[in-house]
C-alpha positions in Angstrom: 80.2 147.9 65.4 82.5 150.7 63.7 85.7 150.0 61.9 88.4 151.0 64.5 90.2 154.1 62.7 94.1 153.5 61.4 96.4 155.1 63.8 98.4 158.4 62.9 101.5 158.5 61.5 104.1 158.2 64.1 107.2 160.9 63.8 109.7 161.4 66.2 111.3 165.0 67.2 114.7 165.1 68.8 115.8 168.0 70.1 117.1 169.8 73.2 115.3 172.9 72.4 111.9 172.8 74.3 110.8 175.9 72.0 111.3 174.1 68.8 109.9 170.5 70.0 106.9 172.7 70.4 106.8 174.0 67.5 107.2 170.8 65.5 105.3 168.9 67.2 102.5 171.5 66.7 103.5 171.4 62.8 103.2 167.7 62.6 100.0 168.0 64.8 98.2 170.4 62.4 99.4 168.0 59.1 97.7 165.1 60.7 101.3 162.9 62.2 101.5 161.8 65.9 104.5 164.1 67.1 106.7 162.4 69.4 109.3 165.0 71.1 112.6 163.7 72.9 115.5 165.9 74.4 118.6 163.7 74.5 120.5 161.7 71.6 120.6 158.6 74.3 116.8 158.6 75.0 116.1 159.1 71.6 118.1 156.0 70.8 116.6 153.8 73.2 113.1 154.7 72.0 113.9 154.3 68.2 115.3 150.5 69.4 112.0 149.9 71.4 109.8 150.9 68.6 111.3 152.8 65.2 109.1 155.8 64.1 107.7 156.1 60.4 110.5 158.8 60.4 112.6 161.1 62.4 113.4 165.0 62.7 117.0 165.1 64.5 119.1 168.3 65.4 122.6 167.2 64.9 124.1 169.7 67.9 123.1 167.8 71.4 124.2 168.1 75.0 125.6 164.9 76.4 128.0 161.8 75.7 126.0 161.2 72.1 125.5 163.9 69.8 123.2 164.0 66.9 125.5 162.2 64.3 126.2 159.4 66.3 122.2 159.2 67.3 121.8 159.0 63.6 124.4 156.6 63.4 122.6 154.4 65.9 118.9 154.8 63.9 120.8 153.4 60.9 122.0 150.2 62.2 118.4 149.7 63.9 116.4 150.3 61.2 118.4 151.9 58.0 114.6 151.7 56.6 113.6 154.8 58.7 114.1 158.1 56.7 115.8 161.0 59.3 116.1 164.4 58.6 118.5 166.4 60.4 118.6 169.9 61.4 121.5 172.5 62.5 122.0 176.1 63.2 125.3 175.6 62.0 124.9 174.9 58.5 128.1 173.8 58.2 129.4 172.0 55.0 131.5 169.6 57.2 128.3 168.4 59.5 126.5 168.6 56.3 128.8 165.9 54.4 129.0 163.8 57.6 125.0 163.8 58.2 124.4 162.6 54.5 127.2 159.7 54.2 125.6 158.0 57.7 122.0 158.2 55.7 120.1 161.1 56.5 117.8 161.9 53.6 117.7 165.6 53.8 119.4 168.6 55.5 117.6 171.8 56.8 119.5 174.9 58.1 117.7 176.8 61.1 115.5 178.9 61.4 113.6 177.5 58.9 109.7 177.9 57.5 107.1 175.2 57.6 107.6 175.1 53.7 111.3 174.4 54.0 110.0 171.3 56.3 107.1 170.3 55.0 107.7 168.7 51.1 110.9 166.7 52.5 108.8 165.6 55.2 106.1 164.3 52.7 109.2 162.8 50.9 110.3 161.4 53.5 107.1 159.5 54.4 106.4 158.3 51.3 110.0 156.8 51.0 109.5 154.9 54.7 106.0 153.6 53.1 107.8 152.5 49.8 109.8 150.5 51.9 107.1 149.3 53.8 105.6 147.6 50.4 108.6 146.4 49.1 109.4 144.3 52.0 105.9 142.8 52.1 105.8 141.9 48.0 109.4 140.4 49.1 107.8 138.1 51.8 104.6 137.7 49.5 107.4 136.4 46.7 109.0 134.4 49.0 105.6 133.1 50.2 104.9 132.0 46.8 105.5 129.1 45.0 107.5 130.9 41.8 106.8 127.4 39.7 103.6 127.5 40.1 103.1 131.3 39.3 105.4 130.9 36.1 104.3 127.7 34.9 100.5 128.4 35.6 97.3 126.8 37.3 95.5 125.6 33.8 94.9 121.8 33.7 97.6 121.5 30.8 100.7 123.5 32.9 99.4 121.6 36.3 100.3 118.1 34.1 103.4 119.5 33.1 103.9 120.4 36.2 103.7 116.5 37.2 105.8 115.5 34.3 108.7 117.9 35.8 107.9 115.8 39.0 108.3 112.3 37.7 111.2 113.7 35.4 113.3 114.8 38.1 112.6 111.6 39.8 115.5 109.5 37.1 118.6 110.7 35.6 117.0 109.9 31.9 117.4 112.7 29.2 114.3 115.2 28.7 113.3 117.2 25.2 111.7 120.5 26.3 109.6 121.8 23.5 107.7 125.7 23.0 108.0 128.5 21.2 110.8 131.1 21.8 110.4 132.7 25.7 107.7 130.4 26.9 110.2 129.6 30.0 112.0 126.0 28.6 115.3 127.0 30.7 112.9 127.4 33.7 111.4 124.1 33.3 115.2 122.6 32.9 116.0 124.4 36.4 112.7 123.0 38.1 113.9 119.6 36.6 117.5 119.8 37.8 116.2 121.7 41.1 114.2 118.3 42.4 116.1 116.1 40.9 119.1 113.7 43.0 121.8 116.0 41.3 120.8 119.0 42.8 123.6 119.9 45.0 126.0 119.3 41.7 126.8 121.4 38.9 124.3 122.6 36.7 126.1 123.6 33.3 124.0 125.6 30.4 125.2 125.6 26.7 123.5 127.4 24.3 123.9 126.1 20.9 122.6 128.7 18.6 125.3 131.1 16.6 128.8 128.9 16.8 130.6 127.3 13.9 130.5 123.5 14.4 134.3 123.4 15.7 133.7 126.1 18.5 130.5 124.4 19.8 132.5 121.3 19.9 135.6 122.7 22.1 132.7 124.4 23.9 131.4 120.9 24.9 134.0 118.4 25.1 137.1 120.7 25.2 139.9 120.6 23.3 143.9 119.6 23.9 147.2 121.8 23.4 147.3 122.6 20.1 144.6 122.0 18.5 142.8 125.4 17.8 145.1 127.7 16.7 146.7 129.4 19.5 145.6 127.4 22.3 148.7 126.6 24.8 147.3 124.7 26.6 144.3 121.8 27.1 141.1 123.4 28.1 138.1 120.8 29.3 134.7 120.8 27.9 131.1 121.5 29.3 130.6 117.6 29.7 133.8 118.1 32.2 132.3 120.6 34.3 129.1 119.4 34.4 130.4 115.8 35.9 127.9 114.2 38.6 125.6 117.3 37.3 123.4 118.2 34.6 124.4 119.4 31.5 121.3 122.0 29.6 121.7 122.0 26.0 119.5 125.0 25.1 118.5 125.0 20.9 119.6 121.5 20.4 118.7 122.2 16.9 121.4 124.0 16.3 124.0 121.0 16.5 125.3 120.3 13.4 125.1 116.5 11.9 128.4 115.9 12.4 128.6 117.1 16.1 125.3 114.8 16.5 127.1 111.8 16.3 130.0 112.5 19.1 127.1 113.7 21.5 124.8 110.6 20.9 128.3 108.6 21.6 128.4 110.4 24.9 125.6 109.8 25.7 125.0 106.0 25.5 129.3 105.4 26.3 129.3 108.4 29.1 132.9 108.6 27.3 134.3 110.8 24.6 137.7 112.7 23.3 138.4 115.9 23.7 139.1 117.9 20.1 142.8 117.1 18.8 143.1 114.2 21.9 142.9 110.4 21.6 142.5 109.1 25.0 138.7 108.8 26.1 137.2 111.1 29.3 134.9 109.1 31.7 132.0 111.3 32.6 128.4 111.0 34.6 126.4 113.9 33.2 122.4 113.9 32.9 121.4 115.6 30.0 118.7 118.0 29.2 117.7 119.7 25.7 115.4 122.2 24.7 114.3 123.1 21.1 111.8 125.8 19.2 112.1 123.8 16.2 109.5 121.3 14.7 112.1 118.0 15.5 110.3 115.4 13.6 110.5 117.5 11.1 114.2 118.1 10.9 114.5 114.4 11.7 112.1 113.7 8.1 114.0 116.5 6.1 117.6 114.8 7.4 118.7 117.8 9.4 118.7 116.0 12.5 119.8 112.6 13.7 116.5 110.0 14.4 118.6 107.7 16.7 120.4 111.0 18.8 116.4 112.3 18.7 114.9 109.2 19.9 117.7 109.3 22.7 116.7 112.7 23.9 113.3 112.3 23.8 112.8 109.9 26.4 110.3 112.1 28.3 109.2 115.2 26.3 108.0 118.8 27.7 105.7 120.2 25.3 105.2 124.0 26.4 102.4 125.9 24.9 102.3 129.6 23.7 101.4 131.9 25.8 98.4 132.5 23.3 96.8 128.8 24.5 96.7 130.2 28.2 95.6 133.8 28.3 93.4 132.8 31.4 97.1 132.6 33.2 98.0 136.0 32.4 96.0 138.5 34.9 98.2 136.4 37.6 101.7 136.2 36.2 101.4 139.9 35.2 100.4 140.3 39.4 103.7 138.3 39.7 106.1 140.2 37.7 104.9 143.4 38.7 105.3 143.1 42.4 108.6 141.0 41.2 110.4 144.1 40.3 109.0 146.3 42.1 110.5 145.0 44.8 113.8 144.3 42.2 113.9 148.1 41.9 112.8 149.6 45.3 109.6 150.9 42.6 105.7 151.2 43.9 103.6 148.9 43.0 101.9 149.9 39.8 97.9 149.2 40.1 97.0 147.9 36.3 93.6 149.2 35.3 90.6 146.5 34.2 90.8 148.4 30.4 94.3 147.8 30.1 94.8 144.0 32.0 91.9 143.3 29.2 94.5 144.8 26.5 97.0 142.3 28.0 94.7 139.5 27.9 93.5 139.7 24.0 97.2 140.5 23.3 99.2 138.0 20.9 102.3 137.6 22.6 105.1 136.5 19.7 107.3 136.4 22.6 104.9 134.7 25.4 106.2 134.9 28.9 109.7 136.6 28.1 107.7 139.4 26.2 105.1 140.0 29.0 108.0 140.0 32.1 109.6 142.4 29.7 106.5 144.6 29.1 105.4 144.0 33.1 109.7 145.4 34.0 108.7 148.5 32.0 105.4 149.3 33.5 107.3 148.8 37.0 110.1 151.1 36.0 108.0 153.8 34.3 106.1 153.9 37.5 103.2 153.9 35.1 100.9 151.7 32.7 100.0 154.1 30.0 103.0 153.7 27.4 102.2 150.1 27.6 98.4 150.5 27.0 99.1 153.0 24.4 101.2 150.3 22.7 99.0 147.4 23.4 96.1 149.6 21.6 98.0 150.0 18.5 98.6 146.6 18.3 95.2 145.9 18.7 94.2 148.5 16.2 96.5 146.6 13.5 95.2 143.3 14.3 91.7 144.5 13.3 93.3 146.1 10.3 94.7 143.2 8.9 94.0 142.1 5.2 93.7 139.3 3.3 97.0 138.8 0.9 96.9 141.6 -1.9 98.7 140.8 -5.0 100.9 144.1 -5.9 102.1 144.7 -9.8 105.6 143.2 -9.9 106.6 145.9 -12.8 110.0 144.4 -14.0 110.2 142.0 -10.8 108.4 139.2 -9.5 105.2 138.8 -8.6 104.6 140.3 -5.1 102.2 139.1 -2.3 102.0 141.1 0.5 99.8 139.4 3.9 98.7 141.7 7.0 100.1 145.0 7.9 102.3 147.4 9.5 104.3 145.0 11.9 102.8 142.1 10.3 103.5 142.7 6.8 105.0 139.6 5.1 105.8 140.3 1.8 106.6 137.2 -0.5 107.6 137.0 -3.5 106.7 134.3 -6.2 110.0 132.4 -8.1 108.1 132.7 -11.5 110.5 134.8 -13.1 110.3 138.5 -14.4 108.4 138.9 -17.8 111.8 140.0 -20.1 111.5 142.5 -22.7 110.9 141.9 -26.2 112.5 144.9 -27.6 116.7 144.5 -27.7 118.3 144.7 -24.6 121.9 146.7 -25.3 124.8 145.8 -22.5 124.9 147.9 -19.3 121.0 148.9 -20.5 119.2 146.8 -17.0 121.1 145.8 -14.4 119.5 143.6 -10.9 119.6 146.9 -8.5 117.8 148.4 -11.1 115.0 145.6 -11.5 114.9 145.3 -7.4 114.7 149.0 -7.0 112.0 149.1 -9.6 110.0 146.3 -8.1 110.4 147.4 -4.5 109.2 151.3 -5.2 106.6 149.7 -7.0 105.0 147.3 -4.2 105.5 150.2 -1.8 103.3 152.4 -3.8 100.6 149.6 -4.3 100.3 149.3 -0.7 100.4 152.6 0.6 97.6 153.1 -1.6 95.2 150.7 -1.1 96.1 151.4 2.8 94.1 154.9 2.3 91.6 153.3 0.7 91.4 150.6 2.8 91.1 153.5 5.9 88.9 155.9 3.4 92.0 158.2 3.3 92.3 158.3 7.2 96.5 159.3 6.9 96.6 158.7 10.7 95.2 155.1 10.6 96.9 154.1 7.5 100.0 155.3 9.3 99.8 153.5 12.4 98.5 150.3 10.2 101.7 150.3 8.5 103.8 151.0 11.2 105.4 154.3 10.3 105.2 158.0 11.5 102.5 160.3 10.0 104.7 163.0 8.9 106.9 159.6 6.7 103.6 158.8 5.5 102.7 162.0 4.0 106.2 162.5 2.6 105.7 159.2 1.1 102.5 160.0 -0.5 104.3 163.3 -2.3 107.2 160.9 -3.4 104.5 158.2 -5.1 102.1 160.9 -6.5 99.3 159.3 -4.8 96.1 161.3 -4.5 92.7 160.1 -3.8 92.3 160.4 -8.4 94.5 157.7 -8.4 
């Protein structure tokens, strides 16, 4: 049995000129479309209603009650997805102006050749298939369960999964754990999402960057008079978020002072706003989320153990995106058809070379860093920046060194570990060797020593990165993550040749 063959592209002509229906259906024919002619606005309209074309070809001057503007008025409110192009012996700006504010995508003046027709024809088309995909990646989104994309199918994310289930199930506190972008805030949203409070407030705060008085008017509000210029009272997070849930993102943040009026709030559900005395009675369910090592700020003293042991009632522990690489091939597939249909784009095919790039990939910034990366590919309508990106990263990582101890010169001793973007350079706290000979006032000066030490490491490095590439300029270049031509300038300035 053969594979029935896919049907023709359906385009529909509307025009009371028998002549040049002939003609265009005859041009569509010969270009492999199903021409469709009609001679009235009306009949045109009621066709388009019954069953909308892939696109139309509309003369705008028609006999009759509807004219061709109002026609194309009518295809818009049907199906604004349908591109029309309109024709007119007139040519006139005014019809022009009118024809392109109701939607039509193009404009072409009679009499006209079939190359006048033809590329805003194919433009058209491919527009009214462009919208054909986005809507079905939208319904494919909405299909799809966007936890279970984002948070993975690997045993470990399908039991953290459970814990946001059991979680949501109280109103006890939860400590979300995981390196920068590995989607805590999503995971406090999934929590508050199925939990009893969901039809309440849900009330983010992110703790990172504000001096310890801000952060606490940010949270429990303050009364008239006691910032300088406030007016008037102002309530806090903890107000707003009543009968909700209250996200404290970077709990580490919170200073030990501020610790203890939050850890009040939450076993008394009662606090004072800044400059008041009387208490505020609130119901808030609490959630935190950290990228820092909390039993270790708790052991160094940085962090309250009794407001720690509070929040961490249930902890999320989110790993890397490094620990789960065989999640990546499908919330790449995700985010790409994501914003594709975010920004109207095609949907970018990613090769088998470069989804293996994406796969042995690091990822500092795990999920953030590959929607981010997946948003560009979309909007570039193309993969290869990325893959060219992804290979020089690659290229670095098998360029890495072990740590090479530079000459300090008049500094300290110097360590530098990896390369271009990786380079760590460290420097010991032995101090400087100091001259023997005398040293007269004004003679040395800390800029001078710093400036010394820093030309000198520089140098070190650069050289045994062409040794370390057999004097490949290119490779050194892209190793130490710098241009080619700021290479070789650098190698002039340092009087490095392969003699030394």
């Amino acid at each position: 049995m053969s594979d029935s063959m896919p049907e023709p592209t359906r385009v529909m002509v509307v025009d009371d000129d028998p002549a040049m229906c002939d003609y265009l259906i005859d041009f569509l024919g010969r270009r492999g479309y199903a021409g469709e002619s009609v001679h009235a606005a009306d009949e045109a309209v009621r066709r388009f209603n019954s069953s909308p074309p892939a696109a139309v070809i509309l003369d705008l001057v028609m006999p009759g009650e509807m004219d061709g503007l109002a026609a194309l008025a009518a295809f818009r409110k049907i199906d604004r997805n349908v591109p029309v192009l309109v024709l007119s012996g007139q040519g006139r700006t005014t019809t022009v102006v009118q024809a392109m504010k109701l939607g039509a995508i193009d404009f072409i003046s009679k009499p006209f050749a079939d190359a006048d027709l033809e590329a805003p024809l194919l433009n058209a088309l491919r527009q009214r298939q462009l919208c054909l995909e986005v809507a079905q990646l939208r319904e494919q989104l909405q299909g799809e369960a966007r936890h279970t994309l984002l948070y993975g199918r690997s045993e470990r994310m399908i039991r953290i999964r459970e814990l946001i289930d059991h979680a949501a199930e109280t109103d006890i506190p939860v400590l979300i754990c995981g390196e920068s972008g590995t989607g805590k805030e999503l995971v406090a949203r999934a929590v508050y999402a199925k939990s009893r409070r969901c039809d309440r407030p849900f009330v983010k705060v992110n703790c990172t960057g504000l001096p310890a008085d801000v952060l606490e008017s940010e949270l429990f509000g303050f009364e008239r008079g006691a910032l300088t210029g406030t007016i008037q009272h102002r309530p806090g997070k903890f107000e707003f978020a009543n009968h909700g849930t209250l996200f404290l993102d970077e709990l580490g943040a919170i200073t030990p002072s501020l610790q203890g009026k939050l850890l009040d709030v939450l076993q008394d559900g009662e606090f004072s706003r800044l400059g008041g005395k009387a208490a505020v009675r609130v119901d808030v369910r609490v959630l935190a989320a950290t990228n820092q090592n909390m039993d270790a700020a708790v052991a160094a003293g940085r962090f309250r153990e009794d407001l720690f042991l509070r929040l961490n009632t249930v902890s999320i522990n989110l790993p890397p995106l490094r620990e789960r690489r065989e999640e990546i091939p499908a919330l790449t597939d995700f985010f790409i058809k994501k914003y594709s249909v975010h920004y109207n784009k095609p949907l970018v095919e990613i090769t088998p070379p470069t989804m293996q790039a994406l796969v042995k990939h690091e990822w500092p910034g795990n999920v953030r860093e590959l929607e981010s990366l997946s948003k560009r590919i979309v909007i570039l309508g193309s993969e290869s920046s990325v893959s060219k990106d992804l290979q020089q990263a690659a290229v670095a990582a098998r360029h890495r060194i072990p740590a090479v101890p530079l000459p300090a010169a008049a500094g300290p001793a110097v360590v530098v570990a990896g390369a271009g973007p990786d380079v760590v350079v460290h420097r010991s706290v032995a101090p400087a060797p100091v001259p023997t000979a005398t040293i007269e006032p004004g003679q040395y000066s800390l800029k001078d020593v710093s400036r010394h030490a820093a030309r000198e490491a520089e140098r070190e490095l650069i050289l045994r990165m062409l040794q370390h590439t057999r004097w490949n300029r290119k490779e050194a270049a892209e190793i130490l993550g710098i241009s080619y031509k700021a290479l070789l300038y650098k190698i002039k300035e340092n009087g490095l040749d392969r003699a030394s």
